[in-house]
N, C-alpha and C positions, 0 to 999 in steps of 0.2 A: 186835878188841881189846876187853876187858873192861874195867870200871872199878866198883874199890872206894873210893867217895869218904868220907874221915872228917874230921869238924872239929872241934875243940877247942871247949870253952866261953865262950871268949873271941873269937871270931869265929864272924859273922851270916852266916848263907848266904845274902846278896844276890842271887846269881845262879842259884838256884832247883836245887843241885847237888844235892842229895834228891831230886828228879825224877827223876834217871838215877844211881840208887843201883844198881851190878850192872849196867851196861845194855852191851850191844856195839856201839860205834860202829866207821864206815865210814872208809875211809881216803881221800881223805887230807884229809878236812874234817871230820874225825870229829862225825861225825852219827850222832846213838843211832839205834840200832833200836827201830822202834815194829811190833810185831805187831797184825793188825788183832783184836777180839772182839768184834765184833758178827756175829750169825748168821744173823737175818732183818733183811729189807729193812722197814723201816717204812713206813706208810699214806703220812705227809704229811712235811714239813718246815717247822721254825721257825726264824725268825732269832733270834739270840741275844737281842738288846736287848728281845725279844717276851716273855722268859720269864722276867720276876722275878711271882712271884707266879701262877704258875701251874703246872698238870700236865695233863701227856699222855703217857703211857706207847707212843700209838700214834706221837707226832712226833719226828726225827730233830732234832737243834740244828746247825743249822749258821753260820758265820762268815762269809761271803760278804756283808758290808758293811765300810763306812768303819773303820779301826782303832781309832781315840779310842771306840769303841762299848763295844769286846772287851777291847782289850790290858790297862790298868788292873786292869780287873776279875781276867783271866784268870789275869796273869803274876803280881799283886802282892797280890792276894787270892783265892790258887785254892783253898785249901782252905773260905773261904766259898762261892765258886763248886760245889763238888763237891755240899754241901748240894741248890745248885737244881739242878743237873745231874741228879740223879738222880730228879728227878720226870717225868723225857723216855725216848723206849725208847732212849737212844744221842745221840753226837756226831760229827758232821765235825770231823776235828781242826782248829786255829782257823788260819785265812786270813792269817797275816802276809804283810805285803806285799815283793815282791818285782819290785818295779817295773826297767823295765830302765837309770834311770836315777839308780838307785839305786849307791851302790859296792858291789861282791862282797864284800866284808866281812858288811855290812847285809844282803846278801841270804842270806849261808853264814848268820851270828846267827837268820834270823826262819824261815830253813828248820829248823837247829837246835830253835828254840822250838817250833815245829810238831811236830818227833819229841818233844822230851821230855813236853810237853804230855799227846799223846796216850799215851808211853807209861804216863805214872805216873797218868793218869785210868784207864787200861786196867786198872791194877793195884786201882785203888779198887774196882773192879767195874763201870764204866762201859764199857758196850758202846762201840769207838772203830771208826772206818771213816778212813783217813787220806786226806787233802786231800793234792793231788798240785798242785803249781803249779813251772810254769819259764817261761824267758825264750828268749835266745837259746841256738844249740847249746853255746855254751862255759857255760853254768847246767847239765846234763844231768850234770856230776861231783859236783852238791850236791843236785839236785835232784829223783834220784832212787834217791839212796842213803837207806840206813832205813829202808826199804821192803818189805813182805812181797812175795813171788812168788805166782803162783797163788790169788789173794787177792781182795777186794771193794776196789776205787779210788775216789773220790771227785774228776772234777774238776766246775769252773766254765767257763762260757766266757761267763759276762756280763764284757760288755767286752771281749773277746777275739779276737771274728771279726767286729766291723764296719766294717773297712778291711782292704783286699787286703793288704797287707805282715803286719799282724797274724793275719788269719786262714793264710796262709803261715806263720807261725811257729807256728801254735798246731796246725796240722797234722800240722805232720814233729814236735814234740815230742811229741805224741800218737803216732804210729807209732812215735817210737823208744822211749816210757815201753812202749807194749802190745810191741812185740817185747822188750823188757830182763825186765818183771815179770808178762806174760803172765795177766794179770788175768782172774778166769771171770763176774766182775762189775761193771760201771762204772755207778756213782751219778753222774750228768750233772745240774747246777745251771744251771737257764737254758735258750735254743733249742740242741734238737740235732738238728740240720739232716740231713737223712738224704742228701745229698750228704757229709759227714763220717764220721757213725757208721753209715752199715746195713754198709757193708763190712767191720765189725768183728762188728756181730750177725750179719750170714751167714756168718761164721770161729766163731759158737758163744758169744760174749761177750755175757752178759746186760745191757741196754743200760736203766734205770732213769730215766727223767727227771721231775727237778720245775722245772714254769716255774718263773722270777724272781717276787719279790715284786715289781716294777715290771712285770713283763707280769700277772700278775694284776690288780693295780689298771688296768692301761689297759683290758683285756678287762671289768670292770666296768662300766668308763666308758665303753666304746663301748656296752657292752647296756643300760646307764640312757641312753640319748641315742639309739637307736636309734626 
C-alpha cells in the first residue's frame, strides 16, 4: 500500500508525515519501506553523539547507544541533523529501542521511526544501510517488514548475547530475518562470535564487523596497563 500524505496549512506535521511522502508500507503494521543506498561498505564507524562538529566521509554513523543521545535530535530536529549527516560516508538507520518489555505499540512506533527515518534521509541523498532490531518471535511481523531483500543489513548484538535466554532469542531472530530478506551483506555492531555468524559466511554472506565503542576503550585499557 502506498501513501499520498497532504496537510493543510493550518495543521503542523507533528508526526514527521513528510518523511513517508509516497512511501509503501507493510501490512499489517504498516511500516514504510525503507530501500537500502548505501553501495560500499565504509573504513570505520561513529557513534552519533561523536559527530557534531566533525567530518569523515570514510565513517559509517551509527545509533547503537542510549536514546536521550539520538531521539531529540533525530526525530525533532532532522532536517538540522541532515546538515551534519552529510559530512559521514552513510548511516545505520537510528536504533530506537525496542525493548521486550516495552508495549507492541511502542515497539510497532520506534520500528516505524527506524523505516521512515531512513527512508527520507535516503531520499536526501544520504547513503542508508538499515538497522534490523527484534525481540521475541511474535516482534518478526513488525520487525522485519520494510525491509529490502537481497540487500546490505545492519545488526548489533551489544547487549544481546550475554545470557543464555538472550542469545537464544537473538539467534533464531537472526536465522529467521537471513532466511525472510536473504541479505548478501551483514554490518555486525559489536562481538560476532563465529559460533553465530561463520555459518552464514560459509552460506556466501559478507559478514562486516566493527567492535563496540566499549570494547575498544577496554582493549586500550588493557594495552595501557599491560
Amino acid at each position: 500500500m502506498s501513501s499520498d500524505i497532504n496537510f493543510s496549512r493550518s495543521r503542523k506535521d507533528v508526526w514527521n508525515a513528510f518523511m513517508v511522502q509516497g512511501a509503501v508500507f507493510s501490512q499489517p503494521d504498516e511500516i514504510p519501506f525503507c530501500p537500502t543506498t548505501l553501495t560500499s561498505i565504509p573504513d570505520r564507524v561513529i557513534a552519533f553523539d561523536q559527530t557534531k562538529n566533525r567530518k569523515d566521509i570514510s565513517a559509517l554513523v551509527h545509533f547503537y547507544q542510549d536514546d536521550y543521545k539520538f531521539v531529540n535530535a533525530m526525530w525533532h530536529r532532522p532536517w538540522q541533523m541532515l546538515k551534519r549527516l552529510r559530512n559521514f560516508g552513510g548511516i545505520i538507520t537510528p536504533d530506537f529501542s525496542t525493548y521486550l518489555d516495552m508495549p507492541r505499540a511502542i515497539k510497532v512506533m520506534n520500528t516505524y521511526k527506524m523505516r521512515a527515518l531512513g527512508l527520507w534521509l535516503g531520499k536526501q541523498g544520504i547513503p542508508v544501510v538499515n538497522n534490523v532490531r527484534w525481540g521475541n518471535k511474535d516482534s518478526y511481523s513488525y520487525a522485519f517488514a520494510g525491509l529490502p531483500t537481497n540487500s546490505i543489513l545492519a545488526v548489533s548484538t551489544h547487549g544481546c548475547i550475554n545470557e543464555t535466554a538472550n542469545r537464544l532469542r537473538y539467534e533464531c531472530g537472526l536465522a529467521t530475518m537471513i532466511e525472510r530478506l536473504t541479505p548478501h551483506t551483514l554490518i555486525v555492531y559489536g562481538s560476532a562470535p563465529k559460533s553465530i555468524f561463520n555459518c552464514y559466511q560459509d552460506a556466501g554472506i559478507h559478514i562486516v564487523n566493527y567492535p563496540s565503542q566499549i570494547s575498544l576503550v577496554m582493549k586500550t585499557w588493557r594495552g595501557s596497563n599491560v
